[in-house]
TORPA-4810 file (N, C-alpha, C, O; in nm, 3 decimals):
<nodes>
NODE_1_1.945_-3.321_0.774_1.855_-3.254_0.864_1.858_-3.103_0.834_1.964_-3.043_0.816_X
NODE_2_1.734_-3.044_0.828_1.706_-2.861_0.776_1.617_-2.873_0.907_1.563_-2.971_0.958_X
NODE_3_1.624_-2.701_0.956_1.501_-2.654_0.971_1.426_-2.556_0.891_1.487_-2.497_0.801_X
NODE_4_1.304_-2.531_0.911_1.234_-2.436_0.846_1.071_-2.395_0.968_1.026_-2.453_1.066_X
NODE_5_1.031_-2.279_0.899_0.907_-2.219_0.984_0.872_-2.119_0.927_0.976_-2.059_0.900_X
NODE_6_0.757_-2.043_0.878_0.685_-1.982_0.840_0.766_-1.831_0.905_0.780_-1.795_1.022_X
NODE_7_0.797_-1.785_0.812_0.889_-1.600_0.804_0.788_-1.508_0.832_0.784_-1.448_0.940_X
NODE_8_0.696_-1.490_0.732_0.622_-1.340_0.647_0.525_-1.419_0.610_0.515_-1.541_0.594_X
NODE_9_0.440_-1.307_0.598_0.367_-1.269_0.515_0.328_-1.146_0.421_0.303_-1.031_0.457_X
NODE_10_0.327_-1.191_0.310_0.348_-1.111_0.187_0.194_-1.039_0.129_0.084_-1.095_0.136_X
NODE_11_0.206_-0.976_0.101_0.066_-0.871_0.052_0.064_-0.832_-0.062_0.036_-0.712_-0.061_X
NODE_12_0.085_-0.883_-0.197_0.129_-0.796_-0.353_0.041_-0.737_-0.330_-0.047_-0.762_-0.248_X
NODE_13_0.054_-0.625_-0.419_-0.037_-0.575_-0.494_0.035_-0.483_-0.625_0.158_-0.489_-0.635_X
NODE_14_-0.039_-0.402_-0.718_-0.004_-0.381_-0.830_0.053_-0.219_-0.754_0.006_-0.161_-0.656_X
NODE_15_0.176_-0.178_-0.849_0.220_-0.064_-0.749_0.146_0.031_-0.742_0.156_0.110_-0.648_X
NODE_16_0.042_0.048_-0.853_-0.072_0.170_-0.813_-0.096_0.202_-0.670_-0.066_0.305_-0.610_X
NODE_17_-0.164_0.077_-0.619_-0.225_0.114_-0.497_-0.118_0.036_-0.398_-0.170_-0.024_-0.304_X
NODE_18_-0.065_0.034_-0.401_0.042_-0.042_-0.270_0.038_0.045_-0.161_0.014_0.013_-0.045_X
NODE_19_0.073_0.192_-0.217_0.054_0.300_-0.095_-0.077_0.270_0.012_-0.088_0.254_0.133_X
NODE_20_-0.156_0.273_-0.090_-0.291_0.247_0.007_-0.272_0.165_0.062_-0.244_0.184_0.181_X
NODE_21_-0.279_-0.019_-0.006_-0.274_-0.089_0.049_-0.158_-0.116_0.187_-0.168_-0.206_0.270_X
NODE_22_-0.093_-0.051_0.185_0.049_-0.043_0.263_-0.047_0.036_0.422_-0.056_-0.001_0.539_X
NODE_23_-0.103_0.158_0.343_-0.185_0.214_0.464_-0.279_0.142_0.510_-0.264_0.134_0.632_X
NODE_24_-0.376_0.083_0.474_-0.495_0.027_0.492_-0.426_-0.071_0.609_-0.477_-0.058_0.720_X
NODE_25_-0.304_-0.178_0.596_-0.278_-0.252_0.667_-0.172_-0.282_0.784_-0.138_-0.381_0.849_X
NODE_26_-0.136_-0.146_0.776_-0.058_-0.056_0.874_-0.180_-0.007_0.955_-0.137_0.007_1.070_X
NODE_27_-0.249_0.010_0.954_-0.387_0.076_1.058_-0.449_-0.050_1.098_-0.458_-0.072_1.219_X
NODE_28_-0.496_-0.140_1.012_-0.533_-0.288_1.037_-0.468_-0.351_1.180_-0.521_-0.385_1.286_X
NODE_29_-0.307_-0.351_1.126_-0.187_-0.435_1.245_-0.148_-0.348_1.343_-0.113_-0.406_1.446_X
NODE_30_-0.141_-0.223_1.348_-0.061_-0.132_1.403_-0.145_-0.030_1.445_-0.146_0.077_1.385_X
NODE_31_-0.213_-0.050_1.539_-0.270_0.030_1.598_-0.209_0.193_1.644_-0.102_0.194_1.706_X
NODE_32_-0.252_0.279_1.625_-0.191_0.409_1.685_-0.012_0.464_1.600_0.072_0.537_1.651_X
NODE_33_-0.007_0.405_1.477_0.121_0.415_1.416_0.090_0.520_1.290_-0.022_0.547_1.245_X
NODE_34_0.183_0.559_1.257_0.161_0.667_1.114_0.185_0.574_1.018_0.270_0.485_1.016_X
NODE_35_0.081_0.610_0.918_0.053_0.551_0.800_0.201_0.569_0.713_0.241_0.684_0.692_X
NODE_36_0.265_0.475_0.673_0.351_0.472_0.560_0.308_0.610_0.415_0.211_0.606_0.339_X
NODE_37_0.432_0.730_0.420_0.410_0.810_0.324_0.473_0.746_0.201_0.393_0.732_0.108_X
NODE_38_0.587_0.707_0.180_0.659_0.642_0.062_0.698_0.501_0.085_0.714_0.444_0.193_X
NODE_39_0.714_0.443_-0.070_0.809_0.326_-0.048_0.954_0.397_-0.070_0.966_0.512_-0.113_X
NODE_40_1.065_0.307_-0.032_1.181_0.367_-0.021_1.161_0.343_-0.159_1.076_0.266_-0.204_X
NODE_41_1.288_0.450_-0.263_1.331_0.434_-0.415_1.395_0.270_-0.391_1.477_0.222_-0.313_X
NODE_42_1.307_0.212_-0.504_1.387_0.116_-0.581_1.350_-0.022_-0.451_1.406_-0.131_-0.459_X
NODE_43_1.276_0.002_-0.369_1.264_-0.143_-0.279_1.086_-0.149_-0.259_1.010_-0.076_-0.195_X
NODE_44_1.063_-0.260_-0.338_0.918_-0.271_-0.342_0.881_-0.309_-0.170_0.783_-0.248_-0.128_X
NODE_45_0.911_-0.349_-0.127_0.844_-0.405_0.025_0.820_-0.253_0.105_0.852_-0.141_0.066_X
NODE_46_0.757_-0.291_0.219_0.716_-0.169_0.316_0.659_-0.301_0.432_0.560_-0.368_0.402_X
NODE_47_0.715_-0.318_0.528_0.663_-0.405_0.679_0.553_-0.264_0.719_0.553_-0.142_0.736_X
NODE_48_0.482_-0.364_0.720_0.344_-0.270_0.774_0.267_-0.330_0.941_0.158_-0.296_0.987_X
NODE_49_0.368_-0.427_1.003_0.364_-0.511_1.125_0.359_-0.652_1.125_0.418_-0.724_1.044_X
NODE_50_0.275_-0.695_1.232_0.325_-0.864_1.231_0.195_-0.935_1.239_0.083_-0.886_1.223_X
NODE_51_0.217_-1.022_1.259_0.063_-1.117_1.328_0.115_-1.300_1.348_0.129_-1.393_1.269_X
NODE_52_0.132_-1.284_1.498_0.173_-1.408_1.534_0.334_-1.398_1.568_0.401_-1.494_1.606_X
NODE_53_0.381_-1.278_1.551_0.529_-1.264_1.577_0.571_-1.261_1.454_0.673_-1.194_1.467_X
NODE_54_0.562_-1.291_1.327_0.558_-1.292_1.171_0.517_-1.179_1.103_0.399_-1.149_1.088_X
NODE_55_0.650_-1.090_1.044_0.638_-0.998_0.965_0.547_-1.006_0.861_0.554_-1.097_0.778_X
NODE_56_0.437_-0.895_0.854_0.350_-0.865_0.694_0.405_-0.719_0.639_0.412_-0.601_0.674_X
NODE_57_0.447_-0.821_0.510_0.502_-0.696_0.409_0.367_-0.665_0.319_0.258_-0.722_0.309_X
NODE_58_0.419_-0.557_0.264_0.326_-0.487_0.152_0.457_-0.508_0.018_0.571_-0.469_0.042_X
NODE_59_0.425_-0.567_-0.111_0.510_-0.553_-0.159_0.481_-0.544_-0.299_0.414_-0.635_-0.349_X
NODE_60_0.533_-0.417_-0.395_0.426_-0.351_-0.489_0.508_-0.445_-0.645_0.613_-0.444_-0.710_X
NODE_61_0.411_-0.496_-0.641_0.466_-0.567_-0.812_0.382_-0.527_-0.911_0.294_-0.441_-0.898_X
NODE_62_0.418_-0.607_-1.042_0.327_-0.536_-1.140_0.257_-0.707_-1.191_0.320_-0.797_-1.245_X
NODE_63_0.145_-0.709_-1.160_0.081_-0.856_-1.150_-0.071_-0.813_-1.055_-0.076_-0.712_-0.984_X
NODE_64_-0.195_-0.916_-1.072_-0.258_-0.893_-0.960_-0.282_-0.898_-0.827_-0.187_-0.956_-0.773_X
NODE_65_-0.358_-0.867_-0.752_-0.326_-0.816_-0.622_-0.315_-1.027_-0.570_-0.363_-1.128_-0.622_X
NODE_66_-0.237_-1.005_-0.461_-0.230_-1.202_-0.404_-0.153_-1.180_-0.295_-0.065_-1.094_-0.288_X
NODE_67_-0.195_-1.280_-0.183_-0.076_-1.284_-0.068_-0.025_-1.447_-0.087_-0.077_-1.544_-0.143_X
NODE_68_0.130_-1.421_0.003_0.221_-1.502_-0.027_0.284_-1.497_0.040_0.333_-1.387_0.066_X
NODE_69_0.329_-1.629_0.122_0.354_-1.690_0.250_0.527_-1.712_0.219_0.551_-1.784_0.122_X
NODE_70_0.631_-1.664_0.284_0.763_-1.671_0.293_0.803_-1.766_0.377_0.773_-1.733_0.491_X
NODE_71_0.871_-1.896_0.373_0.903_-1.979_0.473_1.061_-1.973_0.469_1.119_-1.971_0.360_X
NODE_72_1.131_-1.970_0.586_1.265_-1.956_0.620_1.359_-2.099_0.657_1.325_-2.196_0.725_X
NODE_73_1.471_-2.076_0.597_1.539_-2.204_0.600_1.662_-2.231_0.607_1.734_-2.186_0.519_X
NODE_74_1.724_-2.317_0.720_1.882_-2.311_0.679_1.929_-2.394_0.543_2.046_-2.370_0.514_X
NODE_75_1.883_-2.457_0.483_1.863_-2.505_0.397_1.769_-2.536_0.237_1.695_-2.625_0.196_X
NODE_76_1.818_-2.424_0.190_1.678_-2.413_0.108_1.626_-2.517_0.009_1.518_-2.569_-0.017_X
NODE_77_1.765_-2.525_-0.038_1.728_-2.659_-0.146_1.658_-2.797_-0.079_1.589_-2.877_-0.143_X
NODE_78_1.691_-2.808_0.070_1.630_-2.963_0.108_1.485_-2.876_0.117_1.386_-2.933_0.073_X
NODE_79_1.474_-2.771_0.160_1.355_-2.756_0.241_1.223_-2.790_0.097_1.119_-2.855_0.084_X
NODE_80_1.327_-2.685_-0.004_1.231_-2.713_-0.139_1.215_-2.850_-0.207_1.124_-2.885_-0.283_X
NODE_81_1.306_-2.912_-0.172_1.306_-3.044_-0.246_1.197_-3.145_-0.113_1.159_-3.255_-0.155_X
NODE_82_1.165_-3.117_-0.006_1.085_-3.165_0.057_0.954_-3.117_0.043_0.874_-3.209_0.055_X
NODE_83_0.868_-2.942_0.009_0.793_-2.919_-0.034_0.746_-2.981_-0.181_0.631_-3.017_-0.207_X
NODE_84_0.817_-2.984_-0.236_0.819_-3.087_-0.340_0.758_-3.216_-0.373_0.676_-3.239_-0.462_X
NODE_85_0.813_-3.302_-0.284_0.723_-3.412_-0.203_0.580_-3.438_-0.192_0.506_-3.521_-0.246_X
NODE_86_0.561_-3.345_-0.110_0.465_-3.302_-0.066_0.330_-3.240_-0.210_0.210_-3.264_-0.202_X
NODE_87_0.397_-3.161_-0.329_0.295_-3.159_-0.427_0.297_-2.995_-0.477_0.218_-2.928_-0.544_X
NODE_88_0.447_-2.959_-0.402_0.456_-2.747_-0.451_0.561_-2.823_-0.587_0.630_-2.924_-0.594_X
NODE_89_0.532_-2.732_-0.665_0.570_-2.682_-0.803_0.718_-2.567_-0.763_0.694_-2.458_-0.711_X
NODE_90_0.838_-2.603_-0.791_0.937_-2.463_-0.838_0.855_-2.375_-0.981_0.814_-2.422_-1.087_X
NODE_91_0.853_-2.254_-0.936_0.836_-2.149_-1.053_0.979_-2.064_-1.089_1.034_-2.066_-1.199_X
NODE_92_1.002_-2.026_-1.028_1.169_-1.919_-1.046_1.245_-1.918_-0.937_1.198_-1.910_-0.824_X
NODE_93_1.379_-1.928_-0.966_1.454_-1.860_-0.877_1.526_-1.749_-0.844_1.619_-1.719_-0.918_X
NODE_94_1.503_-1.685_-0.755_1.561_-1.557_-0.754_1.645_-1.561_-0.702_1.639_-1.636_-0.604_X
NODE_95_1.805_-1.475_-0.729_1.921_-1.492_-0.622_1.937_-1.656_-0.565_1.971_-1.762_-0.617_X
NODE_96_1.898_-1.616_-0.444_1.916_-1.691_-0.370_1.799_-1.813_-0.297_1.827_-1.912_-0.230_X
NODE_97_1.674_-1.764_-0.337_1.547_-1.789_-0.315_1.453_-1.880_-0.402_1.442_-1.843_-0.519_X
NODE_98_1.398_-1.967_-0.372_1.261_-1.973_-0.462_1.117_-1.943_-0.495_1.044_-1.954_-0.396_X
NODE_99_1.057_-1.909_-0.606_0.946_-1.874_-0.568_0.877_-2.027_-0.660_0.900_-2.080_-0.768_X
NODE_100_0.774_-2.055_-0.528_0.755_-2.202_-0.561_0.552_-2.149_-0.595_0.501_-2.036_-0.596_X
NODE_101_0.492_-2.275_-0.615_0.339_-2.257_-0.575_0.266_-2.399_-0.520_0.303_-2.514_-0.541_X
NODE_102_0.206_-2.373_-0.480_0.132_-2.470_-0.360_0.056_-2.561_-0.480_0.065_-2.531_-0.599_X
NODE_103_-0.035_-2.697_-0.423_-0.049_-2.784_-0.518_-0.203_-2.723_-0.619_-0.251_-2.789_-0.711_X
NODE_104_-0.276_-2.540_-0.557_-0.385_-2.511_-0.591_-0.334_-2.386_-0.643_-0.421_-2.299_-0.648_X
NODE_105_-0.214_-2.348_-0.687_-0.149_-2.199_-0.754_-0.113_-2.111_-0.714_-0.081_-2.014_-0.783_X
NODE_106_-0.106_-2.119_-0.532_-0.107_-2.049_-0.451_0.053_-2.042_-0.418_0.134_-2.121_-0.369_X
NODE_107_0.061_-1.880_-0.481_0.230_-1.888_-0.443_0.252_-1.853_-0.318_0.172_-1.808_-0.236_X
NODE_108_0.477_-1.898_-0.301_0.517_-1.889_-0.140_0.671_-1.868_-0.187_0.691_-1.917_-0.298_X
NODE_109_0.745_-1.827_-0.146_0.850_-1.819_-0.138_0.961_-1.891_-0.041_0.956_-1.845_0.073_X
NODE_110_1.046_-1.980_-0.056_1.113_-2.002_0.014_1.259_-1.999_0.019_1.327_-2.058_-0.065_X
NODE_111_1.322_-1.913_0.141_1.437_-1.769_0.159_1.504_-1.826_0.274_1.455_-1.884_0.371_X
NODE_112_1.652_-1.795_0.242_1.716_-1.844_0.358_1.657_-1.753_0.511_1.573_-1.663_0.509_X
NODE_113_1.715_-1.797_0.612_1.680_-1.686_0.757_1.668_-1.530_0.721_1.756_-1.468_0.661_X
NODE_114_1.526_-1.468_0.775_1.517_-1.374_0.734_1.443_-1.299_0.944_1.420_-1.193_1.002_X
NODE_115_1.440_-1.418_0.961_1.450_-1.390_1.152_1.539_-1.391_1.226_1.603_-1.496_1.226_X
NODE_116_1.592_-1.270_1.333_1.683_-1.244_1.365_1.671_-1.382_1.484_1.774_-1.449_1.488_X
NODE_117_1.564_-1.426_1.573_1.584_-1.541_1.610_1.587_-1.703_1.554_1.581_-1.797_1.634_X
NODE_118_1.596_-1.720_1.426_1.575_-1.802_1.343_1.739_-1.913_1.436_1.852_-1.875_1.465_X
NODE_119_1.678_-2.034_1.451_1.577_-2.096_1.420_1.419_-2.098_1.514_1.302_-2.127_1.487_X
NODE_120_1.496_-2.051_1.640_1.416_-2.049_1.726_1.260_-2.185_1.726_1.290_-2.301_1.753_X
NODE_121_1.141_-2.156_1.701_1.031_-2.278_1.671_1.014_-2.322_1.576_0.901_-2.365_1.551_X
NODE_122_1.097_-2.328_1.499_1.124_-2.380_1.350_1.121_-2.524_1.338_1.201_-2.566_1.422_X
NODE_123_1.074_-2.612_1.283_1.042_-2.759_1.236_1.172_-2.810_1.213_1.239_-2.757_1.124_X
NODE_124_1.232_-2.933_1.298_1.345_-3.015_1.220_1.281_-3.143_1.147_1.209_-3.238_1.176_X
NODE_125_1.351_-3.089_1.036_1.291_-3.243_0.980_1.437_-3.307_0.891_1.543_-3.257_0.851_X
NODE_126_1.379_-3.433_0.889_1.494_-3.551_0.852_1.499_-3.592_0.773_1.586_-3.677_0.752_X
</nodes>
């Protein structure tokens, strides 16, 4: 038995414009907030707010622009080996993480607890 539930949401884009994009969607979610001036040195992400209680990052890679859905898990390997099942592809693993893609190319990541209430409405499955 794992649980899992939808973390983040992810925003690439190429690091050129991340700033922007970082701003653009910080004004989007966050009404009345100051626009993001930097990314910190050396950490591509920037939380630019939420939607649904679910963090949206901005996160500057060098690839084209794509969003990408983070699902959280006490268990990553069942959770992936059950996406699996289902028809997602493993692409890499990072650390601790996978970055998988959906059965149409559509990547997602799946990361141990990255919610401080985790598990909280999270799916048990068997």
């Amino acid at each position: 038995m794992h649980r899992s539930r939808l973390a983040a949401i992810g925003i690439d884009c190429p690091s050129e414009s991340a700033l922007d994009t970082a701003s653009f969607w910080r004004a989007a979610l966050e009404p009345g907030t100051a626009p993001p001036s930097v990314f910190e040195s050396g950490d591509p992400y920037l939380t630019v707010g939420s939607a649904g209680g679910r963090e949206v990052f901005v996160q500057a890679i060098e690839g084209p622009a794509r969003v990408h859905l983070d699902i959280e898990t006490d268990d990553v390997e069942a959770e992936v080996a059950r996406l699996e099942a289902h028809g997602a592809t493993r692409v890499r693993q990072v650390e601790t993480w996978w970055i998988m893609h959906d059965p149409s190319g559509h990547p997602f990541c799946v990361v141990r607890p990255q919610t401080d209430d985790f598990p909280g409405d999270a799916a048990i499955w068997r």
